[in-house]
VOGU-3710 file (C-alpha; in Angstrom, 3 decimals, decimal comma):
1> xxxxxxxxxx> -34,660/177,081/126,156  -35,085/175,271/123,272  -38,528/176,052/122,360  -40,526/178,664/123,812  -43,257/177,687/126,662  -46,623/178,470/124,451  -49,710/180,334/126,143  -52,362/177,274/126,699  -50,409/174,976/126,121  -50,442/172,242/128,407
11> xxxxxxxxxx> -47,792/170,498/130,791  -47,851/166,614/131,700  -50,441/167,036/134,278  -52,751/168,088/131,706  -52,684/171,627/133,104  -51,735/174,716/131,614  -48,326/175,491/131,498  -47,047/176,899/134,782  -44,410/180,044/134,991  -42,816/179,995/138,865
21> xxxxxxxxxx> -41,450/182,805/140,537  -39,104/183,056/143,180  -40,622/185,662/145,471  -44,016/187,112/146,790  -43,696/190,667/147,034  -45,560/193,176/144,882  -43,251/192,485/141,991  -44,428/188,666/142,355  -47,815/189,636/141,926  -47,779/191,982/139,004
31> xxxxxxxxxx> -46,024/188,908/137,399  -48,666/186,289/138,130  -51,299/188,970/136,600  -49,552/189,544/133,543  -48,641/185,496/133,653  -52,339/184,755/134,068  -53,924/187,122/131,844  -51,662/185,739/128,758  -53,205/181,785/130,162  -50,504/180,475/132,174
41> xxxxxxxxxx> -50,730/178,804/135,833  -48,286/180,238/138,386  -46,426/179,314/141,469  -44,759/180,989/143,724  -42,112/179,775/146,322  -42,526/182,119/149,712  -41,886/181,492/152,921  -44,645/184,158/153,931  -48,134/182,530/154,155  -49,629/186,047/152,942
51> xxxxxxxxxx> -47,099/187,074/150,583  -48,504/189,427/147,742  -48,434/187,223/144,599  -48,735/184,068/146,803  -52,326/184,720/147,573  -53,165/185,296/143,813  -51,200/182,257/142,391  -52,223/178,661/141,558  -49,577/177,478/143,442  -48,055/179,060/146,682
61> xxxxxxxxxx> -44,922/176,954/147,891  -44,749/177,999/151,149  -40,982/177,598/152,262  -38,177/179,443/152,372  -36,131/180,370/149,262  -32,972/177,179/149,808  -35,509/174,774/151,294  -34,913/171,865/148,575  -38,129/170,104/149,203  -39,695/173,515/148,345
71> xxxxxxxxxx> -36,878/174,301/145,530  -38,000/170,400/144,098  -41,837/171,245/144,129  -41,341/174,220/142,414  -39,082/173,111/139,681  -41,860/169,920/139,361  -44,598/172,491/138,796  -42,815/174,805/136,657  -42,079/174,790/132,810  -39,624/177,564/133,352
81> xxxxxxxxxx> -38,354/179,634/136,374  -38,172/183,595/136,935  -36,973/185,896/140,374  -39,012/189,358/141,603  -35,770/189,712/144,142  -32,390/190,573/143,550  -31,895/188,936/146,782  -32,858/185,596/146,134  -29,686/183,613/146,695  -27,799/182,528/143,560
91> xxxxxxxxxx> -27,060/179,237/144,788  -31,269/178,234/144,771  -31,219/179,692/140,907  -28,725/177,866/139,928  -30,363/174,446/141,363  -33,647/175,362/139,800  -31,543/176,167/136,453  -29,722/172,824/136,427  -33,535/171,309/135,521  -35,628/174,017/134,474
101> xxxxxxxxxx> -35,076/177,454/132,422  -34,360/179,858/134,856  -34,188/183,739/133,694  -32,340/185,878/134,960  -29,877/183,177/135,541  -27,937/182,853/138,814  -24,736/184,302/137,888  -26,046/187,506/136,653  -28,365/187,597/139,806  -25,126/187,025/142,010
111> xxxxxxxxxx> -23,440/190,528/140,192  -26,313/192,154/140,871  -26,372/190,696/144,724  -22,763/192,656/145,577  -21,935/196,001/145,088  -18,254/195,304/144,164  -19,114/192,821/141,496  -21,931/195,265/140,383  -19,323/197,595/139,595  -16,998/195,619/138,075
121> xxxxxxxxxx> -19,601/194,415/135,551  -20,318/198,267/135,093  -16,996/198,725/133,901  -16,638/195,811/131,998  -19,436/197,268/129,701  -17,522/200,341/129,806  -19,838/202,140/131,218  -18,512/204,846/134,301  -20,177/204,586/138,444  -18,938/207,347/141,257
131> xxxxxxxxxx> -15,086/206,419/142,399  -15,228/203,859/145,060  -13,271/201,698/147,228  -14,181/198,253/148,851  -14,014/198,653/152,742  -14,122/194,722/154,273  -10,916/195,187/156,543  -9,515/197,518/158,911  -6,394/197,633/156,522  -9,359/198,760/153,627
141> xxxxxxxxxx> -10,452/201,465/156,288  -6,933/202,974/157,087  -6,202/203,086/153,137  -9,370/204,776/152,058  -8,602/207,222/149,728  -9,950/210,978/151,325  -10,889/211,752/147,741  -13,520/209,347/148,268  -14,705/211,721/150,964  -17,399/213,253/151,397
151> xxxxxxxxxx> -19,239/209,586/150,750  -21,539/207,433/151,399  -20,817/204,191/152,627  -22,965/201,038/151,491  -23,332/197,432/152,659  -21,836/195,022/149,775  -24,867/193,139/150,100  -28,208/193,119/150,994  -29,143/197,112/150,867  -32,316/198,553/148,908
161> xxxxxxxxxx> -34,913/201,118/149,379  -32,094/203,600/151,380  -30,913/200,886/154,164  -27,548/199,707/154,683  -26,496/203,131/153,641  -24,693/205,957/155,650  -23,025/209,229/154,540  -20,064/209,866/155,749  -18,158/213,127/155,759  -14,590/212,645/157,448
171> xxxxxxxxxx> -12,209/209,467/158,305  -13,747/209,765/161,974  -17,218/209,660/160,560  -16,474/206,685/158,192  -14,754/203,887/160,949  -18,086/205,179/163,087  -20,153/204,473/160,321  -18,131/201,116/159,811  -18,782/200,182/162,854  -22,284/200,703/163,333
181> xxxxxxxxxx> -22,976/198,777/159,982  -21,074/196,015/162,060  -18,110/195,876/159,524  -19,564/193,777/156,792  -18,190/194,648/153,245  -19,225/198,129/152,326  -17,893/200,128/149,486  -17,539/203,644/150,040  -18,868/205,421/147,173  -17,678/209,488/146,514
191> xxxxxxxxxx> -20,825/211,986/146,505  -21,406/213,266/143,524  -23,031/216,361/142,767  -26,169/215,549/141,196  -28,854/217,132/138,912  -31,383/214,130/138,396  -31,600/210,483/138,757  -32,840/207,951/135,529  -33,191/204,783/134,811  -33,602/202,486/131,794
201> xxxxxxxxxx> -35,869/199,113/131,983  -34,877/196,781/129,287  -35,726/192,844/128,397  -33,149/190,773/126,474  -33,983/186,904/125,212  -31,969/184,109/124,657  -31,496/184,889/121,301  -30,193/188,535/121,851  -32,816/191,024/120,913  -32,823/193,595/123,475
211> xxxxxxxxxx> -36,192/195,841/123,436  -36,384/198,953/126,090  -38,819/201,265/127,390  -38,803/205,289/127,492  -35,789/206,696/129,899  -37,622/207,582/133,435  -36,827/210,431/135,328  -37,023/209,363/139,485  -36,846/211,025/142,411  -36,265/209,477/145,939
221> xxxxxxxxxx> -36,970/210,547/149,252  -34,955/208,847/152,542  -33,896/206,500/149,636  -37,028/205,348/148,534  -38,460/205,978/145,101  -41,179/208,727/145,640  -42,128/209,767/141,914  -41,321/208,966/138,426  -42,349/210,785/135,092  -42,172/209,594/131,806
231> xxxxxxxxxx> -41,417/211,453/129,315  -37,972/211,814/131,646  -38,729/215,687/132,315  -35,891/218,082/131,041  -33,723/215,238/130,307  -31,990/215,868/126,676  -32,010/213,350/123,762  -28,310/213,167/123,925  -28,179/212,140/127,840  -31,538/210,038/127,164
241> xxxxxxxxxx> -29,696/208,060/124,480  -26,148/207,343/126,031  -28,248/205,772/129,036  -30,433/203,710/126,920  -26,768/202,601/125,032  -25,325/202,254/128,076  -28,132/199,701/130,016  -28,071/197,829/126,746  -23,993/197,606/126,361  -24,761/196,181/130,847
251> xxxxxxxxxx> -27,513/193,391/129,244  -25,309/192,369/126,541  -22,159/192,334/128,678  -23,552/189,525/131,191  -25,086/187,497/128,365  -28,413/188,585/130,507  -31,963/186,864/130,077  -34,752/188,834/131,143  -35,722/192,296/132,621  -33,368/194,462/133,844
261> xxxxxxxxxx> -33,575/197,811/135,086  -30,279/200,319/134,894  -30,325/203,352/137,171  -28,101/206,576/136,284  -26,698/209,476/138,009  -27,083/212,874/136,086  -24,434/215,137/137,319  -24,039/218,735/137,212  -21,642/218,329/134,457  -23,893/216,643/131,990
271> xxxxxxxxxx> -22,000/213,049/132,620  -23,738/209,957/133,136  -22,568/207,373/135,415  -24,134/203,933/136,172  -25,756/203,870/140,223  -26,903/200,158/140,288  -28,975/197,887/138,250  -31,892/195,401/139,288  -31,928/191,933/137,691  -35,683/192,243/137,261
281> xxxxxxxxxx> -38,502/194,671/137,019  -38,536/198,193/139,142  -40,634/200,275/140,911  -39,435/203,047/137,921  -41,120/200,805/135,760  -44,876/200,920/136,905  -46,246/203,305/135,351  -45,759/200,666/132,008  -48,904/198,994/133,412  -51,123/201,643/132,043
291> xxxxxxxxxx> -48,742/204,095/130,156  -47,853/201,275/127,280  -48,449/199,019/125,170  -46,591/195,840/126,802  -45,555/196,376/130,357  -42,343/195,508/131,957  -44,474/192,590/133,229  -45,534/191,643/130,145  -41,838/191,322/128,883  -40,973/189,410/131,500
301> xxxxxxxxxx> -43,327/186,933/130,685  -42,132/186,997/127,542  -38,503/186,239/128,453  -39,115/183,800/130,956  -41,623/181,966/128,686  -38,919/182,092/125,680  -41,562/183,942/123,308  -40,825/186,686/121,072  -39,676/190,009/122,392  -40,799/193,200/120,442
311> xxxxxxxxxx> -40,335/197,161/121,434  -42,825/198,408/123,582  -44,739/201,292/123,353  -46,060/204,563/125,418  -49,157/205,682/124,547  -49,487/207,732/127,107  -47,241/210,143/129,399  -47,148/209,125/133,303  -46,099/210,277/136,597  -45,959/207,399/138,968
321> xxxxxxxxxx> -46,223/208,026/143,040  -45,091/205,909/145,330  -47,945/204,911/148,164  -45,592/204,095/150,890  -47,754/202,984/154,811  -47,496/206,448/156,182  -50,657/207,562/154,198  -52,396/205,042/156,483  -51,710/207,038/159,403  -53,067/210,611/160,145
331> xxxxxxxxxx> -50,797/213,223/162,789  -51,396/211,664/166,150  -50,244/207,792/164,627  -53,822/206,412/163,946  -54,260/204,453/161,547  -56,992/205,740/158,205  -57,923/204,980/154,969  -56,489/207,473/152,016  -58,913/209,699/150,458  -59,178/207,265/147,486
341> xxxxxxxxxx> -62,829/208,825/146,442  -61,528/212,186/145,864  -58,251/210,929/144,562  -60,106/208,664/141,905  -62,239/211,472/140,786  -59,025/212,879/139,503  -58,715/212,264/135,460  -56,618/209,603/134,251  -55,889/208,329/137,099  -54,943/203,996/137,942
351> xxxxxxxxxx> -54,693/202,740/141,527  -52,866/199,768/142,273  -52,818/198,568/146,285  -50,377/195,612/146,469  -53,065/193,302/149,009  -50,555/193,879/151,964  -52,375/192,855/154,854  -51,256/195,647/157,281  -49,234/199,467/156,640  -46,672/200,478/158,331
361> xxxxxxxxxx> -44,392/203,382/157,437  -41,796/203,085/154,541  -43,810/199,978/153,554  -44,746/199,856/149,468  -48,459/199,285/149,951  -49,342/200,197/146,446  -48,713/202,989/143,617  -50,680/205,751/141,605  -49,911/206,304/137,956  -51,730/209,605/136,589
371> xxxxxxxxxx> -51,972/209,381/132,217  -52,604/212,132/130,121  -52,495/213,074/126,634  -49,574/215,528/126,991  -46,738/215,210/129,590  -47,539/218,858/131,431  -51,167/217,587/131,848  -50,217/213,959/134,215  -47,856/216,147/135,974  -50,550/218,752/136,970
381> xxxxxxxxxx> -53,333/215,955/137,975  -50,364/213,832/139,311  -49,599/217,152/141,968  -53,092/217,425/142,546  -53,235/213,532/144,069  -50,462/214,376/145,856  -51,603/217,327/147,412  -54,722/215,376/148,261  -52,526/212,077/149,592  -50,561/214,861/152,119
391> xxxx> -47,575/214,194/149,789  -45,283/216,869/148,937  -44,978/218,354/145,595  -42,126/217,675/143,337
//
């Protein structure tokens, strides 16, 4: 980008400038809010006619992500280009980046798509994952290393939120396993024994200036993120720094525009390996809506836009739950509304509901982030929602 994409300014049309995004989920929409509230138009290419940030942008392109007459009205409405899924296929970012700037670009996007190649970039950057094997043949499956075992096998591609994934404790269990993932490529990662889970969101530009936010402490039911507290609770300074090092050292290593978001494995040991990383903002990032300064949102305005990136702040400690679709449903299966009265009556508390039209269980419908003055207080009021949600305590 040779010169950034100024708030109100103005494109040929006469409009303001427009930021696209590639995706209408949740992440979509938080974009097109923090998009909008700096002055920009937005437009978002979906093929869902209900999709999250589609129904709050300017534009809504309603196709699917490699439909090129979608792919050409997008890049004709757009000053510059940015993705709320890792999933997005690399080949439609890198025909949007050919005319427009597109952050994150598609190769970094593509590393991030594959488990293998996420893994590889991992050590590049010199930074350690859990020993692992790539499992795509039968000869793979007859060589796998029983160190590797007991594991949990993964789907190369296309895996989030706990699916695609299966432990495995014996050779027996791992061709069954295999087999009922219908032999794709998996890798087959070793359990490790684990004392918490982090992350790290950071936001590089063009330029290389690399900003992050606090180190977030996460834990995950049925592999879905459930809660995350910032301060990282009874994470050290010396772990919390060799994980911020370590997502920068995976930015700089690709070269990487945008947000990015590094998750970590604490082990019993005190090590730190890399888990995986998300080529735009996460859910472990949320609470930055209300807890900071500049939000991960914010930032990735800011990097898709090419304007200046500076370190964001937290104001405020946070503990961030989840709101997955089973709160919509009591015992017996019908369907209710959460107690939102008694849960807003709670101090310092922010409710965001995603505008999904319908719940259904395991389904993101929204998040609570609980502030405080002191990190011991959001935890206490952030139990108390739960306890009033039906969630269990943590």
């Amino acid at each position: 980008m040779k010169r950034p994409i100024l708030p109100g300014s103005t494109g040929p049309d006469g409009r303001p400038a427009t930021l696209g995004v590639m995706g209408g989920g949740q992440l979509g929409r938080m974009f097109v809010q923090a998009a909008q509230a700096m002055g920009y138009f937005t437009a978002v290419l979906d093929a869902d006619p209900t999709s999250p940030a589609g129904l709050i942008a300017h534009y809504h392109i309603d196709t699917g992500y490699l439909d090129e007459q979608g792919l050409a009205q997008l890049m004709q409405r757009c000053a510059a280009i940015t993705t709320e899924f890792e999933n997005v296929p690399a080949p439609a970012l890198r025909t949007l980046g050919a005319h427009r700037p597109v952050a994150p670009d598609a190769d970094a996007v593509a590393v991030c798509q594959h488990r293998a190649a996420e893994k590889a970039q991992f050590r590049r950057a010199g930074i350690p994952c859990a020993p692992h094997a790539a499992i795509e043949t039968d000869a793979d499956l007859a060589a796998a290393d029983p160190a590797l075992l007991p594991g949990i096998l993964k789907t190369a591609t296309l895996g989030y939120d706990g699916k695609g994934q299966v432990a495995v404790e014996s050779p027996a269990a791992l061709a069954e396993a295999w087999a009922a993932l219908g032999r794709v490529p998996c890798v087959l990662e070793r359990r490790l024994p684990l004392a918490a889970e982090i992350s790290v969101v950071v936001a590089r530009d063009a330029g290389g200036t690399v900003v992050h936010f606090p180190v977030q402490r996460n834990l995950h039911r049925a592999g879905i993120l459930a809660v995350t507290e910032v301060p990282a609770r009874g994470i050290d300074e010396a772990t919390q720094q060799r994980a911020l090092q370590a997502a920068r050292a995976v930015a700089e290593s690709m070269a990487y525009v945008g947000v990015l978001c590094v998750e970590f494995f604490v082990l019993d040991d005190g090590s730190l390996v890399a888990n995986e990383m998300a080529p735009r903002p996460h859910n472990s990032g949320h609470y930055t809506i209300d807890a900071c300064d500049l939000s991960q949102f914010d930032l990735q305005v800011r990097t898709t836009a090419g304007l200046p990136l500076v370190a964001p702040r937290l104001h405020s400690p946070a503990v961030m739950l989840n709101l997955l679709g089973d709160l919509w449903f009591d015992a017996a299966g019908a369907e209710r509304t959460p107690p939102w009265p008694r849960v807003l009556a709670l101090p310092g508390v922010h409710l965001h509901l995603y505008g999904k039209a319908s719940p259904r269980r395991g389904r993101k419908m929204g998040h609570l982030t609980v502030t405080a003055p002191e990190a011991g207080q959001a935890r206490a009021v952030a139990l108390e929602a739960a306890a009033l949600l039906g969630l269990p305590p943590f």
